[in-house]
N, C-alpha and C positions, 0 to 999 in steps of 0.2 A: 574357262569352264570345260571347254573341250577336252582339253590337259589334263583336269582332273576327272572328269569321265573316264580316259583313259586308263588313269592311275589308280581307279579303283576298279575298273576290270582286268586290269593285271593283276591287281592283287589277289582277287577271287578267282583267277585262275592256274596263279600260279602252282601253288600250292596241294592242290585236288587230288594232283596225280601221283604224289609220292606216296611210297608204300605204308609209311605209320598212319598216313591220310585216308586209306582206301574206306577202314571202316567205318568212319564219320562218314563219307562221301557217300557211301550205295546206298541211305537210309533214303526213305522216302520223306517228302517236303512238305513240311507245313510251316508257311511263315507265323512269325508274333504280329506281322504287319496284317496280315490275315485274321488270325485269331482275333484279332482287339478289333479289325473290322466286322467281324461276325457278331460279337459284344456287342457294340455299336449297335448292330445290324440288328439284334434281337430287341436291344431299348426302346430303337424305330418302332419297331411290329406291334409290341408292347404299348408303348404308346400311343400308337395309331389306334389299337383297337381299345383302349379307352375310350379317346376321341371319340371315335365310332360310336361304343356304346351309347356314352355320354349325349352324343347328338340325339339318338334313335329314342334314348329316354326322354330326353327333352321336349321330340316331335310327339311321342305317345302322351306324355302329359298335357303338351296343347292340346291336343284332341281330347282329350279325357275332360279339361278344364272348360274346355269349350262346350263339350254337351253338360257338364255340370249348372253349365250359365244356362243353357235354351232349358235342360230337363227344370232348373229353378223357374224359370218363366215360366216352361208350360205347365207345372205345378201349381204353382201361384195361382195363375188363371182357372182350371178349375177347381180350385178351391175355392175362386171368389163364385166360382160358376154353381156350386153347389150349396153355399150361403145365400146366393140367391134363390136358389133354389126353395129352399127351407123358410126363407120367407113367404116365399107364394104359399108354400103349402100352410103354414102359418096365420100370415095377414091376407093374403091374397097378393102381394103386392111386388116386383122384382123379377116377373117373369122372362119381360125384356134385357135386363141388366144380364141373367143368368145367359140368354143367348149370346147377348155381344160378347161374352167372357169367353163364352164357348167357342166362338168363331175365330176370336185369337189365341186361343189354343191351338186349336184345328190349323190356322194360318204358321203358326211354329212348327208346327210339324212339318206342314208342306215345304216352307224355307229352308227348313233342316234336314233335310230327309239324307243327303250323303252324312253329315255326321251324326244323327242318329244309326242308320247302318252300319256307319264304319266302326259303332262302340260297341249298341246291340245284336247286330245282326238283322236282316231282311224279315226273318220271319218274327220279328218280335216285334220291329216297327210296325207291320201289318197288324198285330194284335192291338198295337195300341191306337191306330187309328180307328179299326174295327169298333173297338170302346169307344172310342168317340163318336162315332155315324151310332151308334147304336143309341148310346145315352140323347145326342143330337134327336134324333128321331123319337124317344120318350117325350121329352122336354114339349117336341111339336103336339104330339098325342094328352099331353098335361093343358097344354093350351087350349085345344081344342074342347076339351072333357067340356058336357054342360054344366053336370050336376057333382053333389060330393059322390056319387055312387060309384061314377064313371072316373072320379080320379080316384078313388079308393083302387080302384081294379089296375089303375097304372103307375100308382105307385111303388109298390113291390118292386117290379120290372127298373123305374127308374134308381132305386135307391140302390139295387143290384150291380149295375151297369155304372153310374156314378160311383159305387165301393171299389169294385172293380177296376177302373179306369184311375182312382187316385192310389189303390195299392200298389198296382203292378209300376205305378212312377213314383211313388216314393219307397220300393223295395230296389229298382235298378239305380235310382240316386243313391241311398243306403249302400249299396254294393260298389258303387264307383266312387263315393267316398272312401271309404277302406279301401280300393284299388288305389286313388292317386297315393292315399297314406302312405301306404307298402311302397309305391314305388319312391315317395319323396322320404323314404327312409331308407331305400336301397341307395340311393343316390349321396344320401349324406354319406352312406358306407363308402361307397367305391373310392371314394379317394382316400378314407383311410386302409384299404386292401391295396389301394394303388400303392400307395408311400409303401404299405409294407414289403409289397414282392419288388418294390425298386428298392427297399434297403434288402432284401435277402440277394437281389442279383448284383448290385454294389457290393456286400459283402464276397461274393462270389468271384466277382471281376476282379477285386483286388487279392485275394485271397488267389486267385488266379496268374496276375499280376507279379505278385510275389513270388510264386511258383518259378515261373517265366523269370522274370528280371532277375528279383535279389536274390533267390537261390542258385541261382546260374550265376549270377556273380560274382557270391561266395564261393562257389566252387571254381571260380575262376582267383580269388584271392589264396584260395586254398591251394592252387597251381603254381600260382607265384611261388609261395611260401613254401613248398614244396621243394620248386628250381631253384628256389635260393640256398638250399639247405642241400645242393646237390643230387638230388633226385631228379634224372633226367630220362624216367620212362615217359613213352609219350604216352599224352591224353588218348582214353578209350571213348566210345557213344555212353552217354547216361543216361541218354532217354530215347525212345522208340521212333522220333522223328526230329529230322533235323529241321535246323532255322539259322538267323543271321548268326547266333552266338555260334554255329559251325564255320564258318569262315573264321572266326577269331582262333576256335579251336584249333584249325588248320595252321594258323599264322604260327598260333605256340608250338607247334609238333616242330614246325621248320627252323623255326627260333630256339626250343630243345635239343634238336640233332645240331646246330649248330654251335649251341654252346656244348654242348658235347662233345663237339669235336675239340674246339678251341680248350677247353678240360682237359683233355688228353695232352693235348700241344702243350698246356702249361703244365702238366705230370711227369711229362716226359722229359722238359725243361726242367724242371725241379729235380729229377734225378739225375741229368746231367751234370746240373749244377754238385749234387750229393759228390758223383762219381771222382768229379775233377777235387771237391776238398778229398776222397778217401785217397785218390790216384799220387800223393804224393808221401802218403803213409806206407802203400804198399810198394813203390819205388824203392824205399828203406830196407822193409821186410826184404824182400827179393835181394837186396844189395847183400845179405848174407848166406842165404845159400848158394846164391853164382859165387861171390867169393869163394867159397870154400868148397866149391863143384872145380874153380879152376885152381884153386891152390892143389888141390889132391888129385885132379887129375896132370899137374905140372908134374909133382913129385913122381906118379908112375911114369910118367916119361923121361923126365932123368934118370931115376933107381931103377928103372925096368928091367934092367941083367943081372941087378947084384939083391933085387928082392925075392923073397921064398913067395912058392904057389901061396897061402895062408896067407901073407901080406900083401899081394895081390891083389886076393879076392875080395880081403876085408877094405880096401881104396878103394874096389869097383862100389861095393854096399857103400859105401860111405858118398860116394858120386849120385848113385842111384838114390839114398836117402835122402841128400841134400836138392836133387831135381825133385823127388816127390813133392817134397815139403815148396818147392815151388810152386811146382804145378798147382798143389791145394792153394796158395796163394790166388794164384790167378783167375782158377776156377771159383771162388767165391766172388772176385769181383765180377766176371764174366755172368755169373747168377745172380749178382744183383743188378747189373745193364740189362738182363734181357727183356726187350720188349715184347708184350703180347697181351692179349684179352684178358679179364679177372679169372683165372682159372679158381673156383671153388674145390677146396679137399680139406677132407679132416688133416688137421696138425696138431702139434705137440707144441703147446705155445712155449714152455722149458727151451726147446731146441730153436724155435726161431728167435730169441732172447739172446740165445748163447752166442749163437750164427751172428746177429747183431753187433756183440759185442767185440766178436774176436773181427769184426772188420773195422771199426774203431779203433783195436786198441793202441793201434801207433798213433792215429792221433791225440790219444788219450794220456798214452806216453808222451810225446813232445811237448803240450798243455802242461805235464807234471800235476796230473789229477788223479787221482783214484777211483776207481769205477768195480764196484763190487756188483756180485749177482747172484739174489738168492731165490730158490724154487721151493716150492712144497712140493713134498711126492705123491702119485698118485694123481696127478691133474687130468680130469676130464680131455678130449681132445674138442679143440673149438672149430669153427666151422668158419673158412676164411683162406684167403688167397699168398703164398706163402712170401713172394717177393715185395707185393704191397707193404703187407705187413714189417718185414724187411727195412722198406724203405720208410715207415713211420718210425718204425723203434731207433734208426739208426738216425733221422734227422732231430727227436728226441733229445738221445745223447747228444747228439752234436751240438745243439743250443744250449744244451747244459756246458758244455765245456768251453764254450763261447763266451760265458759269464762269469765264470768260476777262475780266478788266481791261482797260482801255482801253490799248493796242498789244498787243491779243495776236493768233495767228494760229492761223487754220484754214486747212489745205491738203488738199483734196480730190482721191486719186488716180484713174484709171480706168485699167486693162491690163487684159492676159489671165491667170486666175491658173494658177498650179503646177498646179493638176487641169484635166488636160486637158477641153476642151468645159463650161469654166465661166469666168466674166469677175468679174475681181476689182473690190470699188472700196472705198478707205480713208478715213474722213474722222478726221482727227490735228487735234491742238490742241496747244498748250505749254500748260496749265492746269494747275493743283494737283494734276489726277490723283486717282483714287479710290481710297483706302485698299483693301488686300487682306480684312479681314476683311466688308469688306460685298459688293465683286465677284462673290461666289455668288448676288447677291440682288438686282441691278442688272436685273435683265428679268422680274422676279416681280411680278403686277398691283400695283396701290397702293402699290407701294415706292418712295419717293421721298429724295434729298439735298436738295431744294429746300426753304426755310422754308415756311412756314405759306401758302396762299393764292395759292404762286406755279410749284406744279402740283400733278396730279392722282398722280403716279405711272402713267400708263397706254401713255405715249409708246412708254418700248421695249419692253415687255410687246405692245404693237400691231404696233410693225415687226415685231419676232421670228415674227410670228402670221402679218403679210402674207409676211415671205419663205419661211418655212417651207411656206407656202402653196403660193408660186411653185418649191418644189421645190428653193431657196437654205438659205444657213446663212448667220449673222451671231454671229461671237463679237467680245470685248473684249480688247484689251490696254491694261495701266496700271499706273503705277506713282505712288507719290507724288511729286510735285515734279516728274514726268517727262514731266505729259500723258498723254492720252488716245487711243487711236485703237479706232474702231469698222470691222470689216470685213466688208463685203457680199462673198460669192458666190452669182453667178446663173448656171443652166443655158443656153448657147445654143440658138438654134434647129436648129442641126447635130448637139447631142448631147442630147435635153430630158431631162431627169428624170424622176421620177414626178409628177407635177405636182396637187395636189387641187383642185379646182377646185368651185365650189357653184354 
């Protein structure tokens, strides 16, 4: 465990410091391990304060339910207290019943008196008791009257104080019915409001989620696919703060520069490889102007007494012609080894075609192939690196004539193609042709038709690399028994491409 502790703090820090890494690295930190704890963190809260609610309703409705039950008692009570009442007045008869009614009335109040308070309030419980002592104290005054004149006169007073004291509790029960209502209808709400803002912040988290994860993702598959296809700019920042997927980020930059590098190693192997099949072509070439540089400068050295100024001079031209026509020999190979960085310039894609072919053509000779090449005039100039390019058109032909028996033909076109602000060029053979089931795999590194020893599989896997580079495309057409054609498009200088350039 320790081990691997280790191994993943190397990893995070190996990387930080290098220069394609810097601007991932300075952003400010926000983990996903954060964010989704915050998420989390807000469901809690959320949550809680349902709970919460929930409970505080719950407690307000016992209390509400609870004086609903005493204020039903003390209701009840005088209401039986004023039925008895109206009998007295009536028959004569219930005076007493009406008291004791009264007194457990009275005795509910006094039992109850914090929750009465805590529903009505202080000053309302006092009115209600008020009504009570007061009608209590008629009730005494009824009892006592001798005659009907004397309860005439206290009547009024009582039937007042009795109106009184059963409205004002059957308008605060009336009112706390409708309050528990409302509230046990809020109640039924809240947990349909709850479900909903947990599906709007579930929609959110994940919608969040997705942001975070699978969009980061795909822009991570889209990296892949990317370096596979030979693009090896490194990853930029895509977003305002970093997190874990920046460390991966970092890993790709490093893993980018490295295949990069090894890219090169294998481009430069590939051209070595070109040099040595061109190196025995020009070996030939070369074998006839030294020839004929030392045949004609033998001759001045034998005739040298007996030949005129005039024939002199025309052996020296003829020494000097035959070294020139070396020298351009060499200097073309010499420009096509050169190593260095993609230099970008407008070219004449005509000239780099031709430049192509005339380094070929002794191979081309030897093979006993023919290799035509034709230009439309007027071509745009494309926008691309001249030796690259070079070293595609040349490795081209040379797999063409790798296939091709003695009379066969390579014809190399150059126009303008069908997509505007791009310059077409075709190099066609009459050859065998490459069966359909292997053509998905004809530009894949190491894949090769050739026997054992006599390549590498790296040639079109290379061009594909350089033009894709230069912002071109090159696909295949073939058929068996049909021939072969390979076809370059390059961006001109009037319309360039996105062009990646190292």
């Amino acid at each position: 465990m320790r081990r691997y502790r280790e191994m993943l703090s190397s990893w995070s820090n190996d990387y930080s410091s290098e220069p394609e890494n810097i601007p991932l690295h300075r952003r400010p930190s926000i983990s996903i391990r954060l964010k989704v704890a915050v998420s989390f963190f807000l469901f809690f809260i959320l949550s809680l304060t349902v709970t919460g609610w929930s409970y505080w309703i719950l407690t307000k409705l016992e209390h509400k339910i609870n004086f609903l039950e005493v204020a039903d008692s003390y209701l009840v009570e005088i209401q039986q207290a004023r039925r008895f009442e109206k009998n007295y007045l009536l028959y004569g008869t219930g005076l007493q019943e009406a008291h004791e009614h009264l007194e457990v009335a009275d005795a509910i109040l006094t039992n109850n008196t914090a929750t009465i308070e805590k529903i009505l309030g202080r000053e309302h419980y006092r009115t209600m008791s008020t009504l009570v002592a007061a009608y209590h104290e008629q009730l005494v005054l009824l009892g006592r009257a001798g005659n009907e004149t004397a309860q005439e006169r206290i009547v009024p007073d009582l039937r007042e104080f009795g109106g009184q004291m059963v409205a004002f509790a059957e308008d605060f029960v009336e009112k706390e019915q409708k309050s528990v209502r409302r509230m046990f209808l809020l109640a039924k709400r809240v947990p349909l409001y709850f479900m909903s803002v947990v599906f709007v912040l579930m929609v959110f988290v994940t919608v969040f989620l997705t942001r975070q994860l699978v969009l980061t993702l795909n822009r991570f598959m889209e990296y892949t696919r990317r370096i596979g296809e030979g693009d090896f700019s490194p990853i930029l920042p895509a977003r305002k703060y970093k997190d874990e997927f920046t460390k991966l980020a970092e890993a790709f930059n490093h893993m980018i520069k490295e295949l990069d590098h090894k890219h090169k190693v294998l481009l430069e192997s590939h051209k070595l490889r070109a040099i040595g099949t061109l190196v025995a072509g020009v070996a030939h070439e070369l074998n006839n102007p030294l020839n004929n540089t030392l045949l004609t400068a033998s001759m001045l050295t034998e005739d040298f007494a007996t030949l005129s100024d005039q024939e002199k001079l025309d052996m020296v031209n003829d020494v000097i012609s035959e070294t020139e026509r070396a020298r351009r020999v060499v200097k073309n190979l010499l420009d096509f080894a050169r190593e260095g960085e993609t230099q970008l310039a407008p070219l004449e894609m005509d000239k780099i075609v031709e430049d192509s072919a005339r380094l070929v053509a002794n191979q081309v000779r030897f093979a006993k192939v023919e290799l035509t090449v034709s230009c439309e005039p007027n071509l745009p100039r494309i926008h691309g690196d001249e030796q690259k390019l070079k070293q595609v058109f040349v490795n081209l032909i040379l797999n063409a004539v790798d296939v091709l028996p003695p009379g066969g033909q390579i014809h190399v076109k150059v126009g303008k193609d069908k997509m505007p602000g791009y310059v077409l060029v075709t190099v066609s053979d009459n050859g065998p042709g490459i069966p359909e089931h292997i053509q998905g795999r004809i530009f894949e590194p190491f894949f090769t038709t050739k026997g054992q020893g006599k390549g590498t599989g790296l040639g079109l896997s290379v061009s594909r690399g350089i033009i894709k580079k230069l912002g071109g495309y090159i696909h295949l057409t073939s058929s068996p028994g049909q021939g072969t054609t390979f076809t370059v498009s390059l961006p001109t200088t009037e319309s360039p491409s996105e062009i990646m350039s190292k």
